[in-house]
C-alpha positions in Angstrom: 0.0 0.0 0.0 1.5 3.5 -1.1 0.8 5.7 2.2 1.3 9.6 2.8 2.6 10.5 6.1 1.7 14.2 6.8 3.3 15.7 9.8 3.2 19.1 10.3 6.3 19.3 12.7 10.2 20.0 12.5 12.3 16.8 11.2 15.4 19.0 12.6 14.0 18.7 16.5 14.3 15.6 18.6 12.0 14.5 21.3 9.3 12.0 21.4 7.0 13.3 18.5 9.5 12.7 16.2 10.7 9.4 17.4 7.0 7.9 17.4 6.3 9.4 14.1 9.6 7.6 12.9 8.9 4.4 14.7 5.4 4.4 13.0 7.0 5.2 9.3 9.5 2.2 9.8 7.2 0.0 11.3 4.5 0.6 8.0 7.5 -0.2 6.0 8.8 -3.1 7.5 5.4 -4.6 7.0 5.6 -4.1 3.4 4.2 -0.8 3.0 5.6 2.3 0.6 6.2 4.9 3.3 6.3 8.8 2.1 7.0 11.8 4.1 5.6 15.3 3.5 6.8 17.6 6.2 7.7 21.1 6.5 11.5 22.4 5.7 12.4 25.2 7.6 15.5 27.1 6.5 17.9 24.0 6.9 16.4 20.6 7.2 18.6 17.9 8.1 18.2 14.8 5.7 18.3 12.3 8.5 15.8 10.2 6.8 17.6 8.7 3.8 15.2 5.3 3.7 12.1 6.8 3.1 11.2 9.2 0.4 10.4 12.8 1.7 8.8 16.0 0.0 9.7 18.6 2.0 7.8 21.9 1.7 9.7 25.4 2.1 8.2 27.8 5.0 10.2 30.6 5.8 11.7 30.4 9.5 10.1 28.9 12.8 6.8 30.9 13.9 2.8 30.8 13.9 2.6 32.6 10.3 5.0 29.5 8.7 2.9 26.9 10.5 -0.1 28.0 8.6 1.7 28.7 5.7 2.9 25.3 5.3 -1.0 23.7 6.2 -2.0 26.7 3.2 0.9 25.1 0.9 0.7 21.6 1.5 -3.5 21.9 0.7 -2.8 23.8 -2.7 -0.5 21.7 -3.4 -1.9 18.3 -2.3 -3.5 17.2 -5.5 -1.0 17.3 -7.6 1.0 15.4 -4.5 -1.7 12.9 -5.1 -1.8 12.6 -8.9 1.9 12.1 -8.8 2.3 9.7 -5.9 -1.2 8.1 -6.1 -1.5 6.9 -2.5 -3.7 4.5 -0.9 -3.9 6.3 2.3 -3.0 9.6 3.9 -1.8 9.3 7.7 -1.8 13.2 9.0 -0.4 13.2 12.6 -1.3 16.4 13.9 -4.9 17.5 14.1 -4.6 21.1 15.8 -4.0 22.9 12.2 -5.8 23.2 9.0 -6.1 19.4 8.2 -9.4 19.5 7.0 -8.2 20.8 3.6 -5.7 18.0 3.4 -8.6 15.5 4.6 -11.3 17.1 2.1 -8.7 16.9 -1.2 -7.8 13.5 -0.1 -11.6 12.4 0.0 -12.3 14.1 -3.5 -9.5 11.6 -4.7 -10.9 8.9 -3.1 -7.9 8.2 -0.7 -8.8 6.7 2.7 -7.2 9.4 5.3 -6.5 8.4 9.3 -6.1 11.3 11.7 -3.1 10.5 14.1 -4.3 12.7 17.4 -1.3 13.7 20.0 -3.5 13.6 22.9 -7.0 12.5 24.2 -8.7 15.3 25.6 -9.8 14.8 29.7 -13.7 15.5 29.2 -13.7 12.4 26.5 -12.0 10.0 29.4 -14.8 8.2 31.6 -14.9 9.6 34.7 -13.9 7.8 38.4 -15.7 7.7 41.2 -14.8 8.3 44.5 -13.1 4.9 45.8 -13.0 3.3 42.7 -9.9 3.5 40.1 -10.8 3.1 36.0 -8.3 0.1 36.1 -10.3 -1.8 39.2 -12.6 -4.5 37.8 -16.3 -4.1 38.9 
């Protein structure tokens, strides 16, 4: 399966973002999977991932204004990403920027999309009651 990987991050910057979104892009191709980035690339992007094919999209410096420019770019220039790569999927880890444009082309194409979240937000986690822990069994 031919699968975009959309993050919306810095490659450059280490931490565990970056090291689960790598583990996840190694993992889809060691199960057979053709594995390609599209990330931002901020003035000098370090080409620390020489196994998987990248497209890297130019944003000027590291602030609020090239975030959205990049979500703007990458949903401009998404379809002809898509006509040239023709992907089965589209994995987009993020889901706190302008996605939806991403997620809209992608469904115009016919490509199935999954939304990678980075966090669960509290009001969705069940509730506990006083003396009793989520984990206990009833």
């Amino acid at each position: 399966m031919r699968i975009l990987y959309f993050l919306s991050e810095n490659l450059n910057k280490t931490g565990g973002g970056i090291v689960h979104f790598m583990s996840v892009a190694q993992s889809l191709r060691k199960l057979g999977h053709d594995v390609t980035i599209i990330a931002p690339q901020y003035n000098k992007t370090i080409r620390r991932f020489k196994e998987f094919r990248t497209i890297f999209l130019p944003v000027p410096g590291r602030n609020m204004f090239s975030y959205f420019w990049f979500q703007l770019l990458a949903g401009f220039l998404f379809p002809l990403i898509v006509l040239i790569h023709r992907p089965d999927a589209l994995l987009i880890r993020g889901g706190t920027g302008i996605e939806f444009l991403i997620i809209l082309v992608a469904r115009l194409f016919g490509v199935r999309v999954a939304l990678e979240t980075r966090e669960s937000t509290r009001s969705s986690l069940p509730r506990e009651r006083p003396g009793r822990s989520i984990t206990q069994p009833r």
